[in-house]
Every structure is written in C-alpha cells, then in structure tokens.
C-alpha atoms as a printed R data frame, in Angstrom:
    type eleno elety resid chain resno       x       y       z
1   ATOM     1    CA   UNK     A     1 -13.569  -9.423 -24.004
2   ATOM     2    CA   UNK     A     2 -15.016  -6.877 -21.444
3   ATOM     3    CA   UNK     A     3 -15.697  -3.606 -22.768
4   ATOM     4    CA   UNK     A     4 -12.936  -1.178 -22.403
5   ATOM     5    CA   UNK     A     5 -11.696  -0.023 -18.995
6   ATOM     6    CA   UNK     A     6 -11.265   4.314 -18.652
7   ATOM     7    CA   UNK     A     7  -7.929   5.452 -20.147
8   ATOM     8    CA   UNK     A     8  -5.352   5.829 -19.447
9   ATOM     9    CA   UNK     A     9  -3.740   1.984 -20.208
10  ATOM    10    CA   UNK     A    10  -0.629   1.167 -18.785
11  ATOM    11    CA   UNK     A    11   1.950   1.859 -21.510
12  ATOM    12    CA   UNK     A    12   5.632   0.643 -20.911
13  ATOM    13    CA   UNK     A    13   8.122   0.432 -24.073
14  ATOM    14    CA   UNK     A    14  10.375  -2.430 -23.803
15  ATOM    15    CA   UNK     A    15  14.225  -1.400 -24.011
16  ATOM    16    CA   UNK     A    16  14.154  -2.734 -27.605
17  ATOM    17    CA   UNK     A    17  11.131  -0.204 -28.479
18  ATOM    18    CA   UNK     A    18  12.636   2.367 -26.857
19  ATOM    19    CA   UNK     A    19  15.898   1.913 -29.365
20  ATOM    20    CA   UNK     A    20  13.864   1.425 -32.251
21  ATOM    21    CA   UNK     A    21  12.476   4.864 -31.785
22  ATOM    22    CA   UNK     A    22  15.829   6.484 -30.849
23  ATOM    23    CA   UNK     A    23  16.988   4.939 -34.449
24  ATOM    24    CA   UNK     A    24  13.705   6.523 -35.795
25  ATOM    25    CA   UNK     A    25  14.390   9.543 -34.330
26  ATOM    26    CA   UNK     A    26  18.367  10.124 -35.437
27  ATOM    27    CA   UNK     A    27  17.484   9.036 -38.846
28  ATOM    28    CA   UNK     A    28  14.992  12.312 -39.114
29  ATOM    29    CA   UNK     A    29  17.774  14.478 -37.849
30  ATOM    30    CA   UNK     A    30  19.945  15.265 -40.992
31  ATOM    31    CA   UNK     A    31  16.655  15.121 -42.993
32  ATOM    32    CA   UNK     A    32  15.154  17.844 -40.930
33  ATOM    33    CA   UNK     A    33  12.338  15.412 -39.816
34  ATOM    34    CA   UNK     A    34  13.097  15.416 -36.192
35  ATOM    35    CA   UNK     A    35  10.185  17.423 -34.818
36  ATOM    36    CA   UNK     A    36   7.424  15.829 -37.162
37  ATOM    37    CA   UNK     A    37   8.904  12.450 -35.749
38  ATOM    38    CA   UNK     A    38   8.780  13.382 -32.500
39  ATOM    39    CA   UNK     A    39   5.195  14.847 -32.986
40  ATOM    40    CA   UNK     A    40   3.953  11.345 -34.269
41  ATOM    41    CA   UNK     A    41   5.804   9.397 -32.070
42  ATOM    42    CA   UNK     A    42   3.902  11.735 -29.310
43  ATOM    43    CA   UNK     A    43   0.668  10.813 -30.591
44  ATOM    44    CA   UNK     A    44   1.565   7.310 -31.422
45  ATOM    45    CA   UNK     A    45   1.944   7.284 -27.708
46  ATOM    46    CA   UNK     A    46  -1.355   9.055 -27.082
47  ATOM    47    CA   UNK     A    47  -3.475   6.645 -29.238
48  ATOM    48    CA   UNK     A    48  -1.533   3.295 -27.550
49  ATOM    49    CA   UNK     A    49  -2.405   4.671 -23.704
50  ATOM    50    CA   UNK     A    50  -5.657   6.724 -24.562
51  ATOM    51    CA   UNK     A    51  -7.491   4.701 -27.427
52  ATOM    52    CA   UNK     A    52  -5.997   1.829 -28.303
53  ATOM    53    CA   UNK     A    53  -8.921  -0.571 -29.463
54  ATOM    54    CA   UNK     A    54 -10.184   1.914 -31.538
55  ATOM    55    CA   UNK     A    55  -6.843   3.510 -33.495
56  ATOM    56    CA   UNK     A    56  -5.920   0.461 -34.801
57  ATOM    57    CA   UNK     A    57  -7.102  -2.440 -36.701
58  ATOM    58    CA   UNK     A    58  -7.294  -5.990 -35.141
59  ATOM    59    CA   UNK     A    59  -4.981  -8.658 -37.106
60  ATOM    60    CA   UNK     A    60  -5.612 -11.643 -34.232
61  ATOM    61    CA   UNK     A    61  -7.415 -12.622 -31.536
62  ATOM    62    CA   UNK     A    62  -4.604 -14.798 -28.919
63  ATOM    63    CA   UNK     A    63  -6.986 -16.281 -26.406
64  ATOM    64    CA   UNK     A    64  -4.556 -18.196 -24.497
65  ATOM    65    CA   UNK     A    65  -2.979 -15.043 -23.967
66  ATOM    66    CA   UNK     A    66  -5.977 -12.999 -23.670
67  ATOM    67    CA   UNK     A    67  -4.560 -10.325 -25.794
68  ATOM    68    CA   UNK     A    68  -5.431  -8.903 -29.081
69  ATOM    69    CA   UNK     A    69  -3.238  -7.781 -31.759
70  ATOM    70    CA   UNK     A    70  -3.546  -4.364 -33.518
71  ATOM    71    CA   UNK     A    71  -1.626  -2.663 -36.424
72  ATOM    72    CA   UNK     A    72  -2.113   1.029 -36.214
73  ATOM    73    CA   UNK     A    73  -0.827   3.672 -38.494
74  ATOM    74    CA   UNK     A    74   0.338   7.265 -38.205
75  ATOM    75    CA   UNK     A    75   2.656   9.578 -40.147
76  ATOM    76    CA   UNK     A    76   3.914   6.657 -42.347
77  ATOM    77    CA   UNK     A    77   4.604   4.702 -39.382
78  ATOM    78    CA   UNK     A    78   3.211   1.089 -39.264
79  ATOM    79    CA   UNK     A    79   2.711   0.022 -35.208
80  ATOM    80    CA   UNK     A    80   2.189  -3.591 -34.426
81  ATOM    81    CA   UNK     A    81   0.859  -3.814 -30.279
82  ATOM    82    CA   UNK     A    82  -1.056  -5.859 -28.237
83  ATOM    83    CA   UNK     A    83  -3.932  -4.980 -25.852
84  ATOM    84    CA   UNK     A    84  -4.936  -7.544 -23.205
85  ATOM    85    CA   UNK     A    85  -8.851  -8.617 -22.977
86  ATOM    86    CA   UNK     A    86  -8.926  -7.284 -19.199
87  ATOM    87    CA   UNK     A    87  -6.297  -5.761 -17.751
88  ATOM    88    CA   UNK     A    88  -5.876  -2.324 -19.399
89  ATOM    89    CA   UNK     A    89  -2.270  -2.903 -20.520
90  ATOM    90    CA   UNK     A    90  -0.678  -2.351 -23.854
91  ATOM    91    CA   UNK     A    91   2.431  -3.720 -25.596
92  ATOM    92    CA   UNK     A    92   4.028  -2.329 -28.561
93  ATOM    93    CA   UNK     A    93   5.876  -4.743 -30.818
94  ATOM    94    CA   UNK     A    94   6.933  -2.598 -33.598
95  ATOM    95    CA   UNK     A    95   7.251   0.371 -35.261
96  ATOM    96    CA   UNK     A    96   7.901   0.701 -38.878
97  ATOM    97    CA   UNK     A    97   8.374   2.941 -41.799
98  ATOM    98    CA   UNK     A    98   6.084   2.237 -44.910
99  ATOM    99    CA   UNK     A    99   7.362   2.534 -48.122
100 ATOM   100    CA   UNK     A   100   5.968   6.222 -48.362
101 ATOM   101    CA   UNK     A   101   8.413   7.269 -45.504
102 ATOM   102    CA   UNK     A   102  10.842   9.309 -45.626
103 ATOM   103    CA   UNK     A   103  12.475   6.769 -43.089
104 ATOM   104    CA   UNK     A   104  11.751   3.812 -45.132
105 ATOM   105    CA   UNK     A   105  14.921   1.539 -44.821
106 ATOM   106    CA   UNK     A   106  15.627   2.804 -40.969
C-alpha cells in the first residue's frame, strides 16, 4: 500500500446506499431524529472522502482487489467501506444501526 494520496477521495454511493440512507433518514422523521441523522450521515460522508484510513478500523486486507476493508462508526451507525491501495477511491457497503440506536431494526 502507498501512503495515502491528499483528500479529497472519490466518494460515489451506489443507488442501493443511497436508499439505505433515505430509509435511515424517514425512519428518524416521526422520532424527531431527522436532523441528528442528517448531521451524522454528513460527517459519515466527511470521514469516507476526507479520512478514510484513519476513521475506521481495518477488518481485511483483499489483495487481488487491492482494496482494504474498514468498519467505521458514528452516531450508532456501523459503516462497512472499502478503500483501494492506490487509487484514492472509496466504496461504502453498508450502513447500519447498532443495537444502541434509536434506528435499530431500520
């Protein structure tokens, strides 16, 4: 792994991200969450584009893809991405409430 390339990394939710957040999102609505989920989700984004090697913790090393796995967490919210060894790219795979959550079940 080369050390880390200047921010920002690319950052592109896939379509099913970008739902899994919306269901995040509605869920905090009736129990007047919604802007302290949208704050997180915010920095959540931050972190993944800004500092993503060191906000989370490394789970596995995929050499064949040249990618390293990360689980970061933030307001209750468990994030499972990927940042490639080179190219300063990230992929989030999921987002997820812990059991301390008001959004736990969502």
């Amino acid at each position: 792994m080369i050390p880390d390339p200047s921010p920002p990394f690319e950052f592109q939710p896939s379509q099913a991200i970008l739902e899994r957040i919306q269901q995040l999102l509605i869920a905090a609505k009736p129990q007047g969450l919604f802007p302290q989920a949208a704050k997180a989700i915010k920095e959540i984004s931050w972190r993944l584009v800004n500092v993503p090697r060191k906000w989370g913790d490394p789970i596995r090393h995929r050499p064949d893809a040249k990618l390293t796995e990360y689980r970061g967490l933030h307001w209750n919210l468990a994030c499972h991405y990927g940042v490639h060894d080179r190219v300063p790219i990230v992929f989030l795979t999921d987002i997820t409430p812990l059991e301390e959550s008001p959004l736990f079940g969502v």
